[in-house]
N, C-alpha and C positions, 0 to 999 in steps of 0.2 A: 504494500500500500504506500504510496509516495508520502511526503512529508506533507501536511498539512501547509497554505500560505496562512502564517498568525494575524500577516495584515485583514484574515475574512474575520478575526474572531473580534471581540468588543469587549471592553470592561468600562459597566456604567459606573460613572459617575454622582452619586446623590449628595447632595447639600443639605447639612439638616437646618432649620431656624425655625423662629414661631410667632403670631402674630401680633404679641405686645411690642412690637419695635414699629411696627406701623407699616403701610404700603412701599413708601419712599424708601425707607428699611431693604425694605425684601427683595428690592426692583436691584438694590446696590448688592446686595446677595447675590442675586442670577446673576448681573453682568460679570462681578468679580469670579462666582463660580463657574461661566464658560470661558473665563480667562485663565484659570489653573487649568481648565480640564484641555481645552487646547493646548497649552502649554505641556502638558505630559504626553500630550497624545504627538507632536512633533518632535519631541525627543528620540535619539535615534538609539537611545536606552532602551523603551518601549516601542515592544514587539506589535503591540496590538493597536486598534481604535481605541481611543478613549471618549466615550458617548455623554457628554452632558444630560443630565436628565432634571427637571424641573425639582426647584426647592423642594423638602418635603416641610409640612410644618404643621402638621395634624396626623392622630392615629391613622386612621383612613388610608394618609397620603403614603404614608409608609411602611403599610401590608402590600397595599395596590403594588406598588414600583417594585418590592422583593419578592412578590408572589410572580411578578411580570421578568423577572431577571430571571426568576428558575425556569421558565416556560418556554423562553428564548435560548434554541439552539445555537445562536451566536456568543451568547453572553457566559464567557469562561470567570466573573468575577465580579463584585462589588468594591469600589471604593468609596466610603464618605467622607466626609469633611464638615467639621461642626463648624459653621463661618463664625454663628452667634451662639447662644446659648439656644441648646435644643434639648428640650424637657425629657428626663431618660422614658417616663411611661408610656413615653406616644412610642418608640421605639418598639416595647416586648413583643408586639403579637407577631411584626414585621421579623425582627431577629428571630424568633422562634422558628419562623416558615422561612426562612434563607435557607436554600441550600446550594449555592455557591459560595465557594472564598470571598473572605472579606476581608480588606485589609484597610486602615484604619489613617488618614491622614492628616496629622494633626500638624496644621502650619494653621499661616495666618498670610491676608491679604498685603499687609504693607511688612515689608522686612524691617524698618525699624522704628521706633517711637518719636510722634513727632514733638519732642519736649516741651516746645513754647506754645503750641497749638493744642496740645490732646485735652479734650474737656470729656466730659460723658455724653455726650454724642458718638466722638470716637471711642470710647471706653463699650456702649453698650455693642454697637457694630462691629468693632474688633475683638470679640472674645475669645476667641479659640481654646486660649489655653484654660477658659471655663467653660464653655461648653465640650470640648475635649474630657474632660473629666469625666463630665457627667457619662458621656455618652461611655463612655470605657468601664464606668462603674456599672450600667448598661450590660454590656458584652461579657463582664465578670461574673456580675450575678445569675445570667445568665450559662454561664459553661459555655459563651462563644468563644471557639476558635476564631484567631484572627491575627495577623501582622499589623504591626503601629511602626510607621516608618512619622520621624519626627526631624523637622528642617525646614529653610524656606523652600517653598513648591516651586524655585528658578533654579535650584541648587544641585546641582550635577550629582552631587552623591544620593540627592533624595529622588533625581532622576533612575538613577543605577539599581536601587532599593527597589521603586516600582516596580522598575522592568525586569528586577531576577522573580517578585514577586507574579507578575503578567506570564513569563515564560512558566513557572511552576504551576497556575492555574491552568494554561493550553497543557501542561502535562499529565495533571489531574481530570482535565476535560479529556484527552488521548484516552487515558486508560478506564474511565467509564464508558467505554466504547469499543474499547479494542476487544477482539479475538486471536487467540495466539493457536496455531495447531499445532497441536501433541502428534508427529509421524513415528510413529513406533512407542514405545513403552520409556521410563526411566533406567539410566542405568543399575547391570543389577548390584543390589544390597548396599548401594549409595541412600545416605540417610539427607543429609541437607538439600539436595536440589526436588526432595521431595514435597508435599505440603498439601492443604488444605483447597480444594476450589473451588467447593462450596462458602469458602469463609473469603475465598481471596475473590469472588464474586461481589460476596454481601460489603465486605471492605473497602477494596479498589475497584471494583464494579467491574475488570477483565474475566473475560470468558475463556476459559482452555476448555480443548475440544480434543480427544484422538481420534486420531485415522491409521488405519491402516498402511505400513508402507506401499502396500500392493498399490491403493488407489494415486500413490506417485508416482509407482514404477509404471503404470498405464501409460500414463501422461510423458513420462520420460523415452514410453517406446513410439509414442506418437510424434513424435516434435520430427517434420519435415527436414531432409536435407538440405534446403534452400533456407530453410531459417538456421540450419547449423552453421551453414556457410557461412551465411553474415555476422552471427554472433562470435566465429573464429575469428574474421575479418575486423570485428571490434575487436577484440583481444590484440590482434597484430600492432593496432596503429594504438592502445592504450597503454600497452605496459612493453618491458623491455625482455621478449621471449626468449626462452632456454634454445639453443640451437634445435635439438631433439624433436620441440613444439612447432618450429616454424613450415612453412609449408613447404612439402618435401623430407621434412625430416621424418627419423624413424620412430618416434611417438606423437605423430601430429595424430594418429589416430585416439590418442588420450586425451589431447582435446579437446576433439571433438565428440567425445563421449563426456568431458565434461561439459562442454555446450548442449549436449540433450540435457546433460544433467538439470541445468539454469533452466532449459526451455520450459522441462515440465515442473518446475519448481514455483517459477515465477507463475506459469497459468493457472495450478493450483491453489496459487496464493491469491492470485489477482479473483478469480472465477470466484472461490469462497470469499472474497471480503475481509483477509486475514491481515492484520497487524506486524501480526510475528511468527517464528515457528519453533519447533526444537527438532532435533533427531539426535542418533546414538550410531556409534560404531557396531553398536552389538544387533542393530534390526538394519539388516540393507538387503532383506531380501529386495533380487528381484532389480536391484539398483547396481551399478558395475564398481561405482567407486565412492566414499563419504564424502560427500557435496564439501570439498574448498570452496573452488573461486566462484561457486556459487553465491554460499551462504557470504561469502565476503562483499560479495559486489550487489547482493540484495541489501545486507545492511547498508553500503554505501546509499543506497536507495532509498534509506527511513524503514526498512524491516528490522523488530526485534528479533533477537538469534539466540538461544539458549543449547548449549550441547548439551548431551547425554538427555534429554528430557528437562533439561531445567527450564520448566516455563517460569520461574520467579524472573528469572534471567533476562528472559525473551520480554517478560513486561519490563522490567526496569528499562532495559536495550531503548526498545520502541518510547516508555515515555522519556528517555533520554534524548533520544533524537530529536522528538516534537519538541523540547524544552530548547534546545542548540541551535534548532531552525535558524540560519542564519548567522550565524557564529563561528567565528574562525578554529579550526582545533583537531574539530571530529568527535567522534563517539566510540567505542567500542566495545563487544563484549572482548572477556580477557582471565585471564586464569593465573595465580600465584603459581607461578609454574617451582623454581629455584634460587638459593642466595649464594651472595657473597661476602664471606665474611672473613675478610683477612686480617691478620695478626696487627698489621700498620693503622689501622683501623676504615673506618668509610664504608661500612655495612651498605651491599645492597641488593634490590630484586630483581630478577630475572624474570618478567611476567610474557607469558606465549599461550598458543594451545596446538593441540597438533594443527588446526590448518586456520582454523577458522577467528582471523582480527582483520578488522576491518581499514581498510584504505586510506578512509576519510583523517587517520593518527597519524599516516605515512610524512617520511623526512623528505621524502621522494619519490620518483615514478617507480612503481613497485616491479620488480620480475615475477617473470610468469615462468614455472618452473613444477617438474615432476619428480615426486620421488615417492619410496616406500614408504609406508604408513605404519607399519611392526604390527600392529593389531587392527583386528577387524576383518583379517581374512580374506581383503578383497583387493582389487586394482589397486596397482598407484595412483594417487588422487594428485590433479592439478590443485594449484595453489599459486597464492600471490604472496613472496616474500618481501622483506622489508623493514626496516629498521624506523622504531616509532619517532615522531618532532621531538629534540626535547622542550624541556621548560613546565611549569606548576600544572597539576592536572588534580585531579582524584579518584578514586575508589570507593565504589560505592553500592552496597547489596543489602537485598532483600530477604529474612527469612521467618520461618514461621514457626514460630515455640509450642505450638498447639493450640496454647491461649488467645495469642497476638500473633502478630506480625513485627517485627522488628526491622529499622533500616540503620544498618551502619555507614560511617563514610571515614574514609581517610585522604586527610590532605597529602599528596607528595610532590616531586620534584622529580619528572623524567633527566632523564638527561642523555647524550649520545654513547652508546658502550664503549669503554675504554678500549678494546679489543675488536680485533675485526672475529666474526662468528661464519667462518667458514664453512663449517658442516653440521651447521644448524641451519637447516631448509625450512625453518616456519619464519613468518612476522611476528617480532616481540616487542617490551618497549622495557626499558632498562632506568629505576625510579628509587629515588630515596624518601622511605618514608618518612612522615613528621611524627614524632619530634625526631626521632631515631628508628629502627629498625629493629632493637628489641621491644621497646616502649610499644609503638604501634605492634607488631605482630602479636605480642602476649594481650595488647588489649583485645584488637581483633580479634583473638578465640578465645578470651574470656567472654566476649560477648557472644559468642557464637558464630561469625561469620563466613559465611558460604567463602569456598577456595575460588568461583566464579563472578566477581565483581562486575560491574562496569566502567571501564576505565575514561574518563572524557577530560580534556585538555579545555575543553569550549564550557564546561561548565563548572560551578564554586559549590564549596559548603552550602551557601547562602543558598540556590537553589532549589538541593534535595531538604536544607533545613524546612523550604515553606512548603513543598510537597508533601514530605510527612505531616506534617500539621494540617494540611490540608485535607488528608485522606486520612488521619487520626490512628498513625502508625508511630510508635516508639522512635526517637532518634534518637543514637549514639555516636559522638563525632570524635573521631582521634586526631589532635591539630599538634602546633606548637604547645599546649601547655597541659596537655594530657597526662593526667598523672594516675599510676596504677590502683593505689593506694584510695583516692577518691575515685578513680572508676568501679573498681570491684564495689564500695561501699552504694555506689548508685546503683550498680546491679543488683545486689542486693533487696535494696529498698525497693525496686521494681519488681521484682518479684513477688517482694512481702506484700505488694499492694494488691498481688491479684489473689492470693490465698482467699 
């Protein structure tokens, strides 16, 4: 399924006030609130429309407007703004029946006070940081989730705020929506990439489905030589082919067995309306070789990808992509593969999988290149090797305690491998974690965390922090000041909470 353009999607804007300040009042309300709300929505922070919607300033007014945002297939989000003082009761019924993101923005129309001038006139029209209040006291009593980004609304950082918030919302919107196909089973007697999807439905709203490999291998016997052709022919002029590959050579026939491969994968995916998918090494009936530069050059395309069966994988993958839409970096699914950890010090990770990382991370034009797979029992599988950009990326997975859902993230620090990796035939990407490399990895499986991250260069903390909070999923983040000592003690406490 291509990526979503975020410029279709919209986040309304409502202004809350009320009518003891008068007409003249409320008239200076609107104009000032389609002057923030244009102002966000021209920022090239913010991914989406930003929709002005009229004051609200009676019960009424603000059921209608949030009953109307949930209704609206465009509408990935709610922002307010308390101009003036906006009484918290009128608010309950409206918050109650929100069920998109909300995120909270509490500024004010003039950035600074005008000292020799400011009487109560401007005192009652400039309130924010009283009606602010109110309204938060609002959202609290109520158990609203919600972001409160706080600055002037001209302010580049409170631009930046928005717009990780805006992209988090299109990724929460993605995955109430997505379907991801399960083609074969889980791998066997792997415990983490397993989980709930009944719960990860009612939760994140994505749907996993299985199918049978058989009904890909159909598809994969179907795909016309004339479409193998051309899809060889992109491969020629995309990437920089292994001799063996090229035409003429004595594996061009692998190939083009991996080009049926794409053919019937993509029509599979496209036909059903699928988001994402997963496969395993251990189910290819019927298939000649494990989908590489398939599954690679689908992600590049905005498909989530989960090996072995891991649909967690596949949704975070896909709402990763939708979140990046437009962001320089790339996406990738990815796997803790091996370290380094020499005596001189400078711990680091070796993260690969056997074929399947995505492009979009590449340092360069990737090669196109065949070789043996050691398991799986089947052809050598084409693939696209390659060596990931460096520079700040993170990690970040999804998994399921039985009770909950939990998402971890780790910040790190790609960087270009000290060493050339001669005979190592996957795409990797070579990354120091934060704070360190013990620090993070003992936290990481103190908390649980799947060995199948997502790796993305294009996306922050910030983020996956408003994604979980927005889909009301546990977040644990391993940064610079991660310390073991209080993380064990918050796992802990999270736990004791669900007893």
């Amino acid at each position: 399924m291509p990526l979503p353009d975020l410029g279709d999607y919209e986040v309304w804007f409502v202004t809350g006030s009320q009518h003891l300040y008068g007409s003249e009042a409320l008239d200076r309300v609107a104009a000032d609130a389609r002057e923030v709300a244009a102002a966000l929505g021209a920022s090239h922070h913010v991914p989406v429309r930003v929709v002005w919607k009229p004051t609200v300033t009676r019960p009424d007014d603000v059921l209608a407007t949030l009953q109307a945002a949930n209704s609206d297939p465009k509408c990935v989000g709610v922002a307010a703004w308390m101009h003036t003082f906006s009484p918290a009761k009128m608010w309950i019924a409206g918050l109650r029946a929100l069920r998109k993101p909300l995120l909270h923005l509490h500024t004010q129309h003039g950035r600074e006070i005008p000292w020799s001038a400011i009487d109560m006139d401007f005192m009652n029209l400039h309130q924010s940081a009283h009606g602010g209040r109110e309204f938060g006291f609002a959202c609290t009593r109520l158990g609203v989730e919600r972001k409160v980004v706080v600055g002037h609304w001209s302010d580049d950082a409170v631009h930046q705020r928005v717009g990780a918030w805006a992209r988090a919302a299109a990724g929460r919107h993605e995955l109430a929506r997505a379907r991801i196909a399960r083609l074969g089973d889980n791998m066997r007697e792997v415990a983490v990439t397993e989980g709930d999807k009944v719960a990860a439905q009612e939760v994140l709203g994505v749907a996993v489905d299985g199918y049978g490999v058989g009904e890909l291998a159909a598809r994969v016997d179907a795909a016309s030589d004339a479409d193998v052709d051309r899809l060889c022919s992109d491969y020629d002029h995309a990437y920089q082919l292994a001799e063996p590959l090229r035409p003429g050579g004595d594996r061009r026939g692998s190939l083009r067995d991996a080009a049926r491969i794409e053919l019937g994968l993509r029509g599979f995916l496209t036909e059903g309306g699928f988001a994402g998918f997963t496969d395993t090494f251990e189910d290819l009936v019927g298939i000649k070789q494990l989908p590489g530069i398939a599954a690679q050059r689908l992600m590049a395309d905005g498909y989530g990808f989960g090996a072995e069966g891991d649909w967690k994988a596949a949704a975070m993958v896909r709402a990763s992509k939708v979140m990046a839409a437009g962001l320089p970096g790339g996406v990738s699914f990815m796997e803790d593969y091996t370290y380094h950890l020499p005596e001189s010090g400078g711990d680091l990770v070796l993260g690969a999988h056997m074929l399947e990382v995505c492009p979009t991370i590449a340092a360069g034009r990737p090669r196109c290149e065949v070789h043996p797979l050691g398991i799986g029992g089947k052809e050598d599988p084409v693939r696209l090797v390659f060596d990931a950009a460096p520079g700040p990326a993170v990690n970040a997975t999804l998994i399921d305690l039985g009770d909950r859902f939990r998402m971890i993230v780790n910040q790190v620090e790609a960087i270009a491998p000290p060493h050339e990796l001669p005979k190592l035939p996957v795409a990797r990407a070579v990354w120091k974690p934060a704070p360190d490399l013990a620090t993070a990895a003992a936290a990481w499986i103190y908390a649980g965390g799947s060995h199948h991250p997502v790796y993305s260069p294009a996306l922050t903390v910030e983020h996956y922090e408003d994604l979980a909070a927005m889909v009301g999923v546990e977040l644990i983040v391993i940064d610079e000041s991660t310390d073991l000592r209080t993380l064990r003690q918050s796992l802990r406490r999270s736990s004791l909470r669900r007893v």
